[in-house]
N, C-alpha and C positions, 0 to 999 in steps of 0.2 A: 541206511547207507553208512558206510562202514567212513574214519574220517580221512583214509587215503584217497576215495573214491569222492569223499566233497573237494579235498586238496588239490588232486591231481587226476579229475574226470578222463577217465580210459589209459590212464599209467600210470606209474611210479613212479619217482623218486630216485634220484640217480644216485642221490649222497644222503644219508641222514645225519643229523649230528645231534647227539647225545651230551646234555649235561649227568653231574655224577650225583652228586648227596642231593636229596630231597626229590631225585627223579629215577636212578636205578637201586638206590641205594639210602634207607634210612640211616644216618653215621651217626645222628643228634646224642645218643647214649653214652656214644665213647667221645663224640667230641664234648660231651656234659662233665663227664668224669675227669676228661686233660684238663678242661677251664677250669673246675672245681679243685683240683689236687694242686692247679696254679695257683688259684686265689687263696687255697690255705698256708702254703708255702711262704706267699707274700704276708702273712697274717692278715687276709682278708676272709670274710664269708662267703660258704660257697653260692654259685649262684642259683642250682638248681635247672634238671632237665627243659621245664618250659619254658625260661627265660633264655636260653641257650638256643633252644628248638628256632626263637624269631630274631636271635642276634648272626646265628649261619646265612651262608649265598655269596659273603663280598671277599674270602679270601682269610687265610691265620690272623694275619696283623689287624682286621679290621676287627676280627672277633673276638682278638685279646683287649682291643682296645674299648671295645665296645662293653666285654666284662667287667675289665678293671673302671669302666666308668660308671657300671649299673642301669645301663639302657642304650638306645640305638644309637642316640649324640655321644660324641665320644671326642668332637673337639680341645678339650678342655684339658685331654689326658698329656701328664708329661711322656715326653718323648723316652726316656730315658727308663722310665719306671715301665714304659710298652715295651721296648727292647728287653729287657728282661725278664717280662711276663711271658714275651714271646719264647722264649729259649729254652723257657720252665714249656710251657705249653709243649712246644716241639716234642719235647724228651719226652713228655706225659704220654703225650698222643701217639708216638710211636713204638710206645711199649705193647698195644694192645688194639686190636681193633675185632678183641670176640662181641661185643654187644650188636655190628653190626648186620643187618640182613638185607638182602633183596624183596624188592617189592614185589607182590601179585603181579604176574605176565612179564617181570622182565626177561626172563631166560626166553621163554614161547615167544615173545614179539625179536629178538635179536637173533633166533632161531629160524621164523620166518623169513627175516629177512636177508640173512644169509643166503637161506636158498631158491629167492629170487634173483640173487645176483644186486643187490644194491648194496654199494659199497657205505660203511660205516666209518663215523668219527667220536672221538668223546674229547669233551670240550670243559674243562671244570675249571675252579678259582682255586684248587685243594692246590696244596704245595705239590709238584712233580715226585718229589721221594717218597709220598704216601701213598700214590696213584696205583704203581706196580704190586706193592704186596695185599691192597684191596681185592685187582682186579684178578690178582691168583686166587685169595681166597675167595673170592665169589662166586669163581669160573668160568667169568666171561669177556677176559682178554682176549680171549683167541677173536672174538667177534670184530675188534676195530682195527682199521689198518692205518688209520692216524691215532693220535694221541696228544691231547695238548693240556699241560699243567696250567697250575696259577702263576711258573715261576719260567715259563718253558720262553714266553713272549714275552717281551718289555710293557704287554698290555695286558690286563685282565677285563674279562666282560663286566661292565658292560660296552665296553670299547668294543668294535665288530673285527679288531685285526684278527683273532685267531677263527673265528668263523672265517673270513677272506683268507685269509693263508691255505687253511684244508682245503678249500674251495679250489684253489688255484693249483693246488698239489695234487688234486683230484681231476682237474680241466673240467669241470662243470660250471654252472651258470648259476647262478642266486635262482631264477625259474627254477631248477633241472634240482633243487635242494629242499630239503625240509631242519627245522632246530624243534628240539624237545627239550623243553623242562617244567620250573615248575616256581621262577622267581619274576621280580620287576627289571634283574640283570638280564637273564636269558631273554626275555623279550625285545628290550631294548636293544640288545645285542646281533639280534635277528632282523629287526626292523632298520638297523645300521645299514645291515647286510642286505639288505634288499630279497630277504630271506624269511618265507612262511613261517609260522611256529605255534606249533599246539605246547599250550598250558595245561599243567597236570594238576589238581584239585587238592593234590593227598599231601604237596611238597612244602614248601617252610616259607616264603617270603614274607617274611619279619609278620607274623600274623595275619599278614592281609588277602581277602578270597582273588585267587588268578583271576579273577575274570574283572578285575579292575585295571589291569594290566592291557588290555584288549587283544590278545594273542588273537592268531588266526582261527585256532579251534582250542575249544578245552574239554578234557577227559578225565572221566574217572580212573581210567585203565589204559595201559599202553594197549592192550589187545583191541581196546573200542579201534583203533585206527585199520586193524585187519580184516579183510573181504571175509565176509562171513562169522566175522567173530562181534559183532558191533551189537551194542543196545542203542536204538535210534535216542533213547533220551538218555545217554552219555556225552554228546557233544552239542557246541554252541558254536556256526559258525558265527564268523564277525568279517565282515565283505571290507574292500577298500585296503589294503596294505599299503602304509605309506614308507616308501624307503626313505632315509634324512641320507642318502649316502650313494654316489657314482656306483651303478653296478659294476662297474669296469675297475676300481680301485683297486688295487692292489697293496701287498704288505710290504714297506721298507723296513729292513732291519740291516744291522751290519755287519760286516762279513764276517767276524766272530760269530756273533747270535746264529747268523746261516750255519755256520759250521755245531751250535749247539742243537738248533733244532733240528737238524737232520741228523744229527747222532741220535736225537733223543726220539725220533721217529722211526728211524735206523731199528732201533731196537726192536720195536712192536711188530713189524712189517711180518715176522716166521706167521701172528697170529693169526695172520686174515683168511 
């Protein structure tokens, strides 16, 4: 049984929503490379692709902070030295983003679902100015007709506003949605949402197996979720969804930010 058919017994999924690095998209090499060129810069050592691979999921600033401290605790870092790490970072990481690739079945699963008619979102903590030239080079902008950065909402997951926001721009139900990814944010952030969410095996959260997390299902493969494409021992369902969170809530932001995110949605919309 394929895991839309455990999810949503005799339909679909009105909205999906998509996280980005660690679930369409492995980034870890180039974001290895920015942190590393940052840390040399600062005359520090670099840190190294696998240490990098479990400090990604919470957003730029958390990840410079988390480097320049040499593990996941990063309280301790002066503000002043992360503001500049960060800026080095930025510049690094947007020189280059050839290391990164698409994972097995993303194209094929955003393909399918395109041509059932279920409307798509993509939901990341990446800063919004790196999202566009990913999703060009990847080729799979054209799939979502929202889009929501790390910097787009005054909230990052694992806060549930930018899930409830798509949600509401889309007139669907927390029922009537599905969230994908592949960390302890995305889950949290779904279970906010009063919102299903399959965990992906292959993604980064800071070292630790998804299934500690308790997502609603967890896959090997985006393709396990499609009728007919499933290996029955790819997925783990997990019963009982508890939302911490009003399905009815809605997102306040204010009227500038309205005017920012609907520019910055504004944009995406030709893709869908």
């Amino acid at each position: 049984m394929s895991g839309f058919e455990q999810l949503f017994p005799g339909t679909l999924p009105r909205l999906v929503m998509f996280d980005l690095d660690g679930t369409l998209i492995d980034s870890v090499p180039d974001l290895a490379a920015a942190v590393d060129r940052m840390l040399l810069e600062l005359g520090r050592p670099p840190a190294g692709l696998e240490a990098v691979r479990h400090w990604v999921g919470n957003g730029a600033q958390v990840l410079v902070r988390r480097a320049l401290a040499g593990g996941i605790e990063h309280d301790a870092v002066d503000d002043v030295l992360a503001e500049k790490g960060l800026a080095l970072f930025m510049d690094a990481y947007a020189e280059s983003h050839a290391l990164t690739v698409l994972y097995p079945g993303v194209k094929d699963t955003l393909r399918w679902l395109q041509k059932q008619g279920v409307e798509m979102a993509l939901i990341t903590n990446k800063p919004e100015r790196f999202v566009a030239p990913l999703l060009d080079q990847m080729k799979i902008g054209r799939y979502f007709r929202w889009i929501i950065g790390g910097d787009t909402l005054p909230q990052k997951k694992p806060d549930p506003a930018a899930l409830l926001f798509v949600m509401q721009m889309a007139g669907v139900s927390p029922q009537q949605s599905l969230f994908v990814g592949d960390s302890r944010s995305d889950v949290l952030a779904a279970k906010a949402a009063g919102v299903q969410c399959v965990g992906l095996t292959y993604g980064y959260n800071h070292g630790r197996p998804i299934t500690e997390e308790f997502p609603s299902l967890v896959v090997d493969d985006l393709r396990a979720l499609l009728p007919g494409c499933a290996d029955p021992a790819t997925g783990i369902t997990l019963a009982d969804l508890q939302a911490s969170q009003d399905r009815e809530s809605t997102v306040a932001v204010t009227g500038k930010f309205w005017m920012k995110v609907i520019k910055a949605l504004a944009r995406w919309r030709w893709r869908a």
